[in-house]
C-alpha positions in Angstrom: 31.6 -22.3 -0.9 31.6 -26.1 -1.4 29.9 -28.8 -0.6 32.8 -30.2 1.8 33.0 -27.0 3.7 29.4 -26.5 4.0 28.7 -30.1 5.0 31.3 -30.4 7.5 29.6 -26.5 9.0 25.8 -28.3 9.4 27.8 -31.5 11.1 29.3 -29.0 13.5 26.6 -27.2 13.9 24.5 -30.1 14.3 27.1 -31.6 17.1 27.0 -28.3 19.2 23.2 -28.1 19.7 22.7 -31.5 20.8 25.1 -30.8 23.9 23.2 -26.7 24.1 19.7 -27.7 23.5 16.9 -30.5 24.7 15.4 -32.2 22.1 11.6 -31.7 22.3 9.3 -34.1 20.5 5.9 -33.1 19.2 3.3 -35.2 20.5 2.3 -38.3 18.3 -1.8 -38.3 18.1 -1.7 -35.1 16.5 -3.2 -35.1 13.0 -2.2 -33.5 10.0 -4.0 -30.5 9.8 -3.1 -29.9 13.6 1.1 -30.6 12.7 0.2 -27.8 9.4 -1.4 -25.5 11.9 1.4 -25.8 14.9 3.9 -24.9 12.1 1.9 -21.7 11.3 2.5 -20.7 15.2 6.1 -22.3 15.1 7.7 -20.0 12.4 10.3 -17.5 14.0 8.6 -18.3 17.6 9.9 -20.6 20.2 8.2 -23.8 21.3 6.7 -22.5 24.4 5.1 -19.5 22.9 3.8 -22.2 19.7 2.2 -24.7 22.6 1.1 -21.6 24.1 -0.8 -20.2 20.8 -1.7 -23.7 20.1 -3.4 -24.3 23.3 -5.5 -21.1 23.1 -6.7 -21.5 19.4 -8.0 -25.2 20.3 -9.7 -23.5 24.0 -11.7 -20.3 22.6 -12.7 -21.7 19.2 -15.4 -24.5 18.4 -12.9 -26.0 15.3 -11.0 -25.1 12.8 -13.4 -23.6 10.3 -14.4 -20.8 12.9 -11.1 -20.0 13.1 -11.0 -19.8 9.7 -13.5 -17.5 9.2 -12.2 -14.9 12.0 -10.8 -12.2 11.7 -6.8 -11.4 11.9 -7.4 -9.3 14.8 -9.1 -11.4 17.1 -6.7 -14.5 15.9 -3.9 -12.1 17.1 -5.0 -12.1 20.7 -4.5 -16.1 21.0 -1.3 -16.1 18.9 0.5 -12.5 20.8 3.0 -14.2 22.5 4.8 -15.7 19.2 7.1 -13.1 17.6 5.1 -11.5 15.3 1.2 -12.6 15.6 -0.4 -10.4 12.7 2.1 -13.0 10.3 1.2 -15.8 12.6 -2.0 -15.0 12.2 -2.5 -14.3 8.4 -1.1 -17.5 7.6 -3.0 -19.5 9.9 -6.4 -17.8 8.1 -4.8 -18.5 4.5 -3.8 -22.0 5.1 -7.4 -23.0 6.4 -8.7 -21.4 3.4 -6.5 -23.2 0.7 -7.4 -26.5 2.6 -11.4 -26.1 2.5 -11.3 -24.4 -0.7 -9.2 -27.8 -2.2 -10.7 -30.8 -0.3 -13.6 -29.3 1.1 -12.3 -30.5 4.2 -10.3 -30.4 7.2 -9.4 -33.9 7.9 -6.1 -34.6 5.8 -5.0 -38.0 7.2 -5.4 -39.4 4.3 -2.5 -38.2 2.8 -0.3 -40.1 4.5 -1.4 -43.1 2.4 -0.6 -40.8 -0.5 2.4 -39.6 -2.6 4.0 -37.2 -0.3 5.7 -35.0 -3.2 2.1 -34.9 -4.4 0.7 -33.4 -1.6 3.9 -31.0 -1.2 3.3 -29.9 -4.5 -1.0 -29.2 -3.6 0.4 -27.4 -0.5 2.5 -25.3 -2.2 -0.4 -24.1 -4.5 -1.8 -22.8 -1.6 -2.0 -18.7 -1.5 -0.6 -17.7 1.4 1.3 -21.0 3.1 5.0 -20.7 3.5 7.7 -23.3 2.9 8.4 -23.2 6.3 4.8 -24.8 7.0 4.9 -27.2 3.9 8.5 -28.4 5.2 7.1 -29.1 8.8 4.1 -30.7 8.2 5.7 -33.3 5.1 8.3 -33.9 7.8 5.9 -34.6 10.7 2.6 -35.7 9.3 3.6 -37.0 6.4 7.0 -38.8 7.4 8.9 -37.1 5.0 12.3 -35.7 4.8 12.4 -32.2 4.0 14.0 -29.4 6.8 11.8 -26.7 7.5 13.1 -23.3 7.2 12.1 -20.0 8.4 13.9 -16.7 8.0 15.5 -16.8 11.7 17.2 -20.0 10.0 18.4 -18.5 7.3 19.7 -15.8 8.8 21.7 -18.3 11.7 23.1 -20.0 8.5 24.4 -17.2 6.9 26.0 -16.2 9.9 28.1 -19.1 10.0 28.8 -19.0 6.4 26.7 -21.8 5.4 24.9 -20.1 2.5 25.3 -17.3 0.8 23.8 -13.9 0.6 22.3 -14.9 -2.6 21.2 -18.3 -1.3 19.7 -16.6 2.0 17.6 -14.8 -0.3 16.3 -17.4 -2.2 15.6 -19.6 1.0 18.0 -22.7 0.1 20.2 -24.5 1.4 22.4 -27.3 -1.0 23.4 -30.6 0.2 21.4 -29.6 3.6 19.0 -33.7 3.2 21.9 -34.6 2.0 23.7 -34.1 5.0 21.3 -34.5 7.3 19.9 -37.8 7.2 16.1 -38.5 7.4 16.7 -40.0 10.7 18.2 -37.5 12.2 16.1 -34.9 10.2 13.3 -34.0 12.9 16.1 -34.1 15.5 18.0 -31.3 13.6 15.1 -29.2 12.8 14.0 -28.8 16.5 17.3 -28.2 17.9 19.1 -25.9 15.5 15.7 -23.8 15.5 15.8 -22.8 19.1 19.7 -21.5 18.2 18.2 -19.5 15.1 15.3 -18.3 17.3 17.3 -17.1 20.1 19.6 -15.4 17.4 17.4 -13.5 15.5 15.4 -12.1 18.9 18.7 -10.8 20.4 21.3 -10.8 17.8 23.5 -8.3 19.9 23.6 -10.7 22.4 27.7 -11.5 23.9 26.2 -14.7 24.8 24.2 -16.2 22.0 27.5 -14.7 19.4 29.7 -16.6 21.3 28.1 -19.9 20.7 27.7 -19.0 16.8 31.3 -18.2 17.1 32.5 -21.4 18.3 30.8 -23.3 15.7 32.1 -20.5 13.2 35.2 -18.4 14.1 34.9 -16.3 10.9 31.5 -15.2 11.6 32.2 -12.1 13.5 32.6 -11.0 9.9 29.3 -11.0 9.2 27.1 -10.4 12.6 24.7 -7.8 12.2 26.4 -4.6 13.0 24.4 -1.4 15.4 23.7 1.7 13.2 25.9 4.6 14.5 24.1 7.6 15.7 27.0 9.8 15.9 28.2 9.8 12.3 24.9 10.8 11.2 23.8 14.2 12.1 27.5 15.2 11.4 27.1 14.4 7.7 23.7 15.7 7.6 23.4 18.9 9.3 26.7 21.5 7.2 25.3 20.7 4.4 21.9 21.2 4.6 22.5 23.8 6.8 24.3 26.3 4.6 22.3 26.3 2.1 19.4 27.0 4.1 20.9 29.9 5.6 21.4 31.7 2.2 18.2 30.9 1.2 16.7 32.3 4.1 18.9 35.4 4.2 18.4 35.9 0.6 14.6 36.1 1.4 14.8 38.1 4.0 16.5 40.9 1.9 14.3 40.4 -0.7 11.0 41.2 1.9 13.1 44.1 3.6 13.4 45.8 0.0 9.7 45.0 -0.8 8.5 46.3 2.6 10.8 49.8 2.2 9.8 50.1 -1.9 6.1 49.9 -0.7 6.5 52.6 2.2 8.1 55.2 -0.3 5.9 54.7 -3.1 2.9 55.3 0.1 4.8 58.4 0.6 5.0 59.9 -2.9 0.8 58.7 -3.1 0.0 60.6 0.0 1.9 63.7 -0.9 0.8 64.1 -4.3 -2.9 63.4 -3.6 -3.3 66.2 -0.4 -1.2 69.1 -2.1 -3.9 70.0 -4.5 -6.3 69.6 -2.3 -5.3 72.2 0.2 -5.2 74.3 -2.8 -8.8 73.8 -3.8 -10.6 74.2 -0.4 -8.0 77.7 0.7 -9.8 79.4 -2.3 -13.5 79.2 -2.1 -12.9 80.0 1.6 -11.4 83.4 1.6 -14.4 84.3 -1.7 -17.5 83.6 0.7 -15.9 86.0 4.0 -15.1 88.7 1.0 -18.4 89.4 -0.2 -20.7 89.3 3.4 -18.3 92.2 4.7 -18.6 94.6 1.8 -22.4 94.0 2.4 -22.6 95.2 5.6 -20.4 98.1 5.1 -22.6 99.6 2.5 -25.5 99.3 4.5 -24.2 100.6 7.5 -22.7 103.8 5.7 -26.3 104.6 4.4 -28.1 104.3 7.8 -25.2 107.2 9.0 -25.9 109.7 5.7 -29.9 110.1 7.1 -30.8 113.7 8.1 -32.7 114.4 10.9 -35.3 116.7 9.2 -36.3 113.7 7.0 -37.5 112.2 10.2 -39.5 114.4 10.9 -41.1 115.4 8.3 -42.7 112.0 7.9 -44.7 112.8 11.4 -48.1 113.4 11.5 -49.3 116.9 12.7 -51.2 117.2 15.6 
């Protein structure tokens, strides 16, 4: 793309949310830790669900170092209205830290007597802190010109065509302070974010597209597109299915042949092993009823072959 087209994309787009949107203007006593700390609960969340978070974290805390050392999970209660509050959250906890850890304090006012691409630079150092946060707070605590950006504005950009895929990525946007002057800098930030916010919540929305796409008629090309349900299963299911079947059928041979294999070879086991002995016990049984009958024959043919004068000769005279 170049820098004409692009340029005259962020005047048009910057024209259009001025007559869509109300400017809303952070308050001015707020220090620069508190502007760092509202851009924690400001990335990818609306204003009212920032003040919201904002409010709550200053309410149920004593100050700023016991909500650094809280946990994640009770900072999510006060920040669950932003879009996502574990992020919200995580960075809140791992800017406080890189602060104390650096100046060993939370007051940061001085800075604004300070070179600000000094301090940008010690922010940036920071584990944990986004550019999104560093971009806010040089632009509203530190008076400097830099345009924060968040992935919902990225993603509004690219929409519209003004970066790249590449450049989306890489979260820049050429020519962007360039366009935008520092005067109007703050202005565009605030304004253009609600857009981006209200995109990237409901980007199937008839409404929201048909703002984007009268800032950008080509940008129905690239709107985020539903994933089709129907296309799916049909693509999925014949060909894991046939293979499955054969698999299965193939298995269920190869038991049924098992299973009938096994019974036969039961059979022949079974056969062979009570054949012989049938054999063995029919033998010993008819020898033991042989010999007890030709016993009892003999002695009942000598009791019959006694005479009767043998009887009584063996009695006693009288």
């Amino acid at each position: 793309m170049s820098a004409k087209n692009r340029a005259d994309l962020i005047t048009k787009l910057h024209k259009f949310v001025k007559k869509e949107y109300q400017l809303i203007t952070p308050p001015s006593n707020r220090s620069v830790l508190e502007h760092m700390i509202y851009g924690c609960c400001l990335e990818d969340s609306t204003f009212d669900a920032a003040d919201d978070a904002f409010a709550k974290l200053q309410e149920n805390y004593f100050d700023w170092n016991e909500v650094r050392v809280t946990t994640v999970a009770e900072l999510e209660e006060s920040c669950r209205n932003l879009s996502d509050p574990t992020a919200a959250a995580k960075s809140l906890k791992k800017t406080l830290h890189g602060i104390f850890e650096h100046y060993y304090q939370f007051d940061l006012d001085f800075l604004k007597k300070e070179n600000l691409s000094k301090a940008v630079q010690t922010f940036q150092k920071f584990n944990g802190v986004s550019q999104f946060v560093v971009s806010y707070v040089a632009q509203n605590g530190l008076g400097g010109h830099s345009i924060p950006l968040d992935q919902s504005l990225m993603r509004l950009f690219y929409v519209l065509g003004i970066v790249t895929e590449d450049e989306s990525k890489k979260d820049r946007v050429p020519g962007l302070e360039r366009t935008i002057a520092k005067a109007k800098g703050a202005e565009f930030s605030i304004l253009v974010h609600q857009l981006a916010v209200a995109f990237n919540s409901a980007p199937f929305s008839t409404a929201i597209r048909s703002k984007i796409l009268k800032i950008s008629g080509d940008a129905k090309e690239r709107f985020p597109k539903r994933a089709s349900r129907k296309k799916e299963p049909e693509k999925k299911v014949p060909v894991k299915a046939k293979p499955v079947a054969k698999k299965t059928a193939a298995k269920s041979t190869a038991k049924t042949k098992k299973k009938v294999v096994k019974k036969a070879a039961a059979k022949s086991v079974k056969k062979t092993a009570t054949k012989p002995a049938k054999k063995a016990a029919a033998k010993p049984v008819k020898k033991a009823k042989a010999k007890p009958v030709k016993k009892a024959k003999a002695t009942k043919k000598v009791t019959k072959k006694k005479s009767p004068t043998k009887r009584l000769s063996k009695k006693k005279p009288r």
